[in-house]
C-alpha positions in Angstrom: 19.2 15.4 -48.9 16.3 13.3 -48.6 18.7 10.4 -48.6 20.0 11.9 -45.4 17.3 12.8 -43.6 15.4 9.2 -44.3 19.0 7.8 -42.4 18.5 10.3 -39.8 15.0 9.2 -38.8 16.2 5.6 -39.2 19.0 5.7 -36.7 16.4 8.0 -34.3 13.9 5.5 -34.1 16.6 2.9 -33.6 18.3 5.4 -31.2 14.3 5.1 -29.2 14.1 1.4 -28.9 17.8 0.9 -27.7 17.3 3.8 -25.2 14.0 2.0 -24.2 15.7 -1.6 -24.1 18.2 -0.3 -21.7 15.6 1.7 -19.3 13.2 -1.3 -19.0 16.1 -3.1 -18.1 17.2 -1.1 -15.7 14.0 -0.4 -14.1 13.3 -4.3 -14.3 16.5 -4.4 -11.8 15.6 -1.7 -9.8 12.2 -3.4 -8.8 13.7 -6.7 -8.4 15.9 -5.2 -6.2 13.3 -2.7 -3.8 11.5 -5.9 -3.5 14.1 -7.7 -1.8 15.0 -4.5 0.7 11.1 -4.5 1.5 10.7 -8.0 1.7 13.8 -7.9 4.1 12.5 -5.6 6.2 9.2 -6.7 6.3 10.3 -9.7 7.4 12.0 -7.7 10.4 9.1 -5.9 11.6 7.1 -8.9 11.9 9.4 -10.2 14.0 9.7 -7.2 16.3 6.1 -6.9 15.9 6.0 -9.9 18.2 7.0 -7.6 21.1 4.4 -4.6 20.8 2.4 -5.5 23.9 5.9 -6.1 25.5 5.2 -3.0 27.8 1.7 -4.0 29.1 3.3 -7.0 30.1 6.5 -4.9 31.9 3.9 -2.5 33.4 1.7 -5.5 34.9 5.2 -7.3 36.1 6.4 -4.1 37.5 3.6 -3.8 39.3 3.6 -7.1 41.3 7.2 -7.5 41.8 6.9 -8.9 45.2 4.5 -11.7 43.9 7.0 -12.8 41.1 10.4 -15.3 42.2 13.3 -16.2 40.3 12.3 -19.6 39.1 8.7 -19.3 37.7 7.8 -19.5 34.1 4.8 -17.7 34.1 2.7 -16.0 36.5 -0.8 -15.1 36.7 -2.1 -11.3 37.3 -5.0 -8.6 36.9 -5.1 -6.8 34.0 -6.0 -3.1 34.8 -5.5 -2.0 31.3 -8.2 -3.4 29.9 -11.4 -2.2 31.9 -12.7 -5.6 32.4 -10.2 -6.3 34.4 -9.4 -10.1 33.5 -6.8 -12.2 34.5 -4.0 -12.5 32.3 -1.0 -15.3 32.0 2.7 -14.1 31.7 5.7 -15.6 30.6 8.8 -15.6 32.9 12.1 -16.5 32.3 13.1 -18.8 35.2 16.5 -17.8 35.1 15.6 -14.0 35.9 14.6 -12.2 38.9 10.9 -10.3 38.7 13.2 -6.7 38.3 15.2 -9.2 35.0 12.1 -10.2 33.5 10.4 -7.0 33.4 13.7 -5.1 32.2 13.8 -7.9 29.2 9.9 -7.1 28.4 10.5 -3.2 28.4 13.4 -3.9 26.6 11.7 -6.1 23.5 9.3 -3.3 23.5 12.0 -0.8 22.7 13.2 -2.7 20.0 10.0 -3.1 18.9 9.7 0.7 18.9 13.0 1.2 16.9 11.8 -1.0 14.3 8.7 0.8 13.7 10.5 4.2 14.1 13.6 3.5 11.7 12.3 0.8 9.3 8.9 1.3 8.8 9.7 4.8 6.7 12.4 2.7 4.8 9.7 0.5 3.3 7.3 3.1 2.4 10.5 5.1 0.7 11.4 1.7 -1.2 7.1 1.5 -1.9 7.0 5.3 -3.7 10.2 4.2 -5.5 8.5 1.1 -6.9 4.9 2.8 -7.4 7.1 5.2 -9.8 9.2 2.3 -11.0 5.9 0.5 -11.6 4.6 3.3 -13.3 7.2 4.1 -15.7 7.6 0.9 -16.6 3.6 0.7 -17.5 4.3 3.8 -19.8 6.9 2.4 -21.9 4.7 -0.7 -22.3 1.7 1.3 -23.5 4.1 3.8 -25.5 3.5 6.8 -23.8 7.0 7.0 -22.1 9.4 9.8 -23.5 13.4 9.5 -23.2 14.8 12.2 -21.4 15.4 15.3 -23.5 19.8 15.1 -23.3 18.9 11.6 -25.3 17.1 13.3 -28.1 18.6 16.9 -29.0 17.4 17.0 -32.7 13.7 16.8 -31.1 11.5 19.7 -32.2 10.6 21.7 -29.0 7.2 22.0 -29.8 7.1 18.2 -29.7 9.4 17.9 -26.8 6.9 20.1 -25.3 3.9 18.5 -25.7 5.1 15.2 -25.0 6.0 16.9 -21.5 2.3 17.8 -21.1 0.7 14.8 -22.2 3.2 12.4 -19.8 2.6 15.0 -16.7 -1.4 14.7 -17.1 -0.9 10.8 -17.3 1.6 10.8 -14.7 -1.3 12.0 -12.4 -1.8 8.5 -11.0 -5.8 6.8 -10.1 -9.0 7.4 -10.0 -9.4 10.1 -7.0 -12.6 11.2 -5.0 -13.9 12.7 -2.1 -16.6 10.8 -0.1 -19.4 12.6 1.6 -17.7 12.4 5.1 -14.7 14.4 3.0 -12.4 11.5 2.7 -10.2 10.6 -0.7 -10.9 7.7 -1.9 -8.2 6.3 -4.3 -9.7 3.8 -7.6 -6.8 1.8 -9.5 -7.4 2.2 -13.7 -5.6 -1.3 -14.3 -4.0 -4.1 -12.6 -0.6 -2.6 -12.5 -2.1 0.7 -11.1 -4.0 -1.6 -8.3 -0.9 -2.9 -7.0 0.9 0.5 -6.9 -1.9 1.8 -5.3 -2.4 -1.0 -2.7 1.4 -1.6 -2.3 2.8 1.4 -3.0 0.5 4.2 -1.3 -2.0 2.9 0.8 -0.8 2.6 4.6 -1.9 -0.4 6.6 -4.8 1.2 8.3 -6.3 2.7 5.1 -9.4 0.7 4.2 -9.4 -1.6 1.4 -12.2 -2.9 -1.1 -12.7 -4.9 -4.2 -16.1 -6.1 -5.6 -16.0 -10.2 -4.4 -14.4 -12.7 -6.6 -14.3 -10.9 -9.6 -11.8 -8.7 -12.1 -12.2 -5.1 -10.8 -10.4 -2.2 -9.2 -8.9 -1.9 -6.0 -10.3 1.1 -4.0 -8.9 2.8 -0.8 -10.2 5.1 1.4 -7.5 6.9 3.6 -8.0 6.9 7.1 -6.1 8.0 9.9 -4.7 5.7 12.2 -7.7 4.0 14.8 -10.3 5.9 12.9 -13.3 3.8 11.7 -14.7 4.5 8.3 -18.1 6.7 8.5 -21.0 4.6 7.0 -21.4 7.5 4.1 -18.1 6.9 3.1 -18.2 3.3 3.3 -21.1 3.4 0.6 -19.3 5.6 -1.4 -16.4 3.5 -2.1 -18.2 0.5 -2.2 -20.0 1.9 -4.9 -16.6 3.0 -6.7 -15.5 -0.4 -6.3 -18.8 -1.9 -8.3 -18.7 0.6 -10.4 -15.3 -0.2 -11.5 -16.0 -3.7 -12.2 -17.2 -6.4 -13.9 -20.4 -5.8 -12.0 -20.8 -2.9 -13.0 -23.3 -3.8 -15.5 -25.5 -6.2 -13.7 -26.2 -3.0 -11.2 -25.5 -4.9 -7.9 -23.2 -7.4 -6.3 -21.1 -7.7 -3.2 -17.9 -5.9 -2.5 -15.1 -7.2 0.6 -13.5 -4.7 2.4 -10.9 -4.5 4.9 -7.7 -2.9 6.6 -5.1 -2.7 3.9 -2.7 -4.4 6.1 -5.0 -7.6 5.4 -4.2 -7.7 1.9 -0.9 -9.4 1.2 0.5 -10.2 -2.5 1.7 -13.7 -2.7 5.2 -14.5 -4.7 4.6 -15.1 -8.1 0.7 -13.3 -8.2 0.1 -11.5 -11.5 -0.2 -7.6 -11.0 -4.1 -6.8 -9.4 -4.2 -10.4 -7.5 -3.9 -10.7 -4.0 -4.9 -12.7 -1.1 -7.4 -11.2 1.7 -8.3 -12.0 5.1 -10.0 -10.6 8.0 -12.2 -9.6 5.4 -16.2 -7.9 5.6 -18.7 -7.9 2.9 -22.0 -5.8 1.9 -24.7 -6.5 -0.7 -24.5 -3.0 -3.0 -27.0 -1.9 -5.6 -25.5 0.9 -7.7 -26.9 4.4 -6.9 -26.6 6.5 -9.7 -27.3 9.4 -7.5 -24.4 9.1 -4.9 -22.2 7.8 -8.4 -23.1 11.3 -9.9 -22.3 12.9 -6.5 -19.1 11.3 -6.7 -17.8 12.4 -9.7 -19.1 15.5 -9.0 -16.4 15.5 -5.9 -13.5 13.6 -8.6 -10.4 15.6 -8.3 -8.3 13.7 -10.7 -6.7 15.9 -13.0 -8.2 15.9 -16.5 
């Protein structure tokens, strides 16, 4: 009998890792492959991107139809959307009439709409999928993953249980807080978690901020589209992201900060690197005052 059950937990555990072999695998796959669809159509929306100010320019053309002839490749008009009122240089297609070249500019702006409209929720579809790809494939590394329950029928419930609990609190991904301003402000826990937050979650007009030029967290404050971060809030998560650093214990240092959409991952970059550009700085002491108030305001599931 003991004979047996020694077998048993023999061909279990073997049972685990070939269960785990094939899921990394598969998950491997599955990343390879949302990176390609995102990269794809990525790659299309910066090219359609090209035509967002496509219906200025058909408003302004529209406008001074009677000034524009077939045969001009550019023309030179007022623009009265910007209140300054400058003058602003067109491009026309010779071969069109003033009516044919703004119908093509109102028509690359529709595109351009399209694209935003249809293939801008496919990429942040495919970026959840890989945030959770990411994520599971994190907790098979660090041995916290558990094979679905149809895998394992001789497990123990009270195991099977508890193993539920534990993965569901650790499935509660980041470091989460609420600024004084009441905006969440997201903290990755490792590099892996960085780019699932940065890649995966954050949208492009979420801010973005690292402490300078050393190994840290990312941290991203949430921010609705053309709103500018409140300077409370911009201390708070500057302070998360020195906190969370290797600056941490000198007390000070300078954190970057930008639009998330100026943080790009280059091919081949080892999860947490990126490059940045467009990018602002500030000198930051830590305050252990607004660092208690902070966690005071953490919301992360304990």
């Amino acid at each position: 009998m003991a004979i047996e059950r020694y077998y048993q937990v023999e061909s279990d555990a073997c049972a685990v890792d070939d269960v785990k072999a094939a899921r990394v695998k598969a998950i491997k796959q599955s990343i390879k492959k949302e990176r390609r669809r995102i990269d794809a159509w990525e790659g299309d929306l910066l090219k359609m991107s090209a035509y967002q100010g496509y219906a200025r320019y058909g408003e302004l053309v529209k406008a001074n139809l009677s000034s524009i002839r077939k045969g001009m490749d550019q023309v030179t008009l007022i623009d009265y959307f910007d209140p300054s009122m400058p003058e602003i240089s067109i491009p026309l297609d010779e071969a069109m009439s003033a009516r044919g070249n703004m119908d093509e500019y109102f028509r690359k702006h529709r595109k351009y709409e399209t694209a935003e409209r249809e293939i801008r929720p496919r990429i942040q579809r495919a970026q959840r999928l890989l945030a959770d790809l990411r994520r599971e494939l994190s907790a098979i590394e660090e041995g916290t993953w558990a094979a679905p329950s149809s895998d394992f029928g001789r497990q123990p419930k009270h195991v099977a249980s508890r193993t539920f609990k534990q993965r569901r609190a650790q499935s509660e991904p980041f470091r989460r807080f609420i600024s004084a301003d009441g905006l969440p402000i997201l903290v990755g826990r490792n590099a892996r978690e960085n780019d699932d937050l940065t890649f995966g979650l954050a949208r492009s007009d979420d801010l973005w901020l690292h402490a300078r030029g050393i190994p840290g967290s990312h941290v991203i404050v949430r921010l609705d589209k053309g709103k500018d971060v409140p300077a409370e809030t911009l201390q708070d998560a500057a302070t998360l992201a020195l906190c969370y650093s290797d600056l941490r214990k000198s007390g000070k240092g300078e954190v970057i900060y930008t639009k998330r959409k100026w943080v790009k991952k280059a091919k081949g970059q080892a999860p947490g690197a990126v490059t940045v550009t467009q990018e602002r700085s500030l000198n930051v002491n830590l305050d252990k005052a607004r660092l208690e108030a902070l966690k005071s305001r953490n919301t992360q599931i304990p």
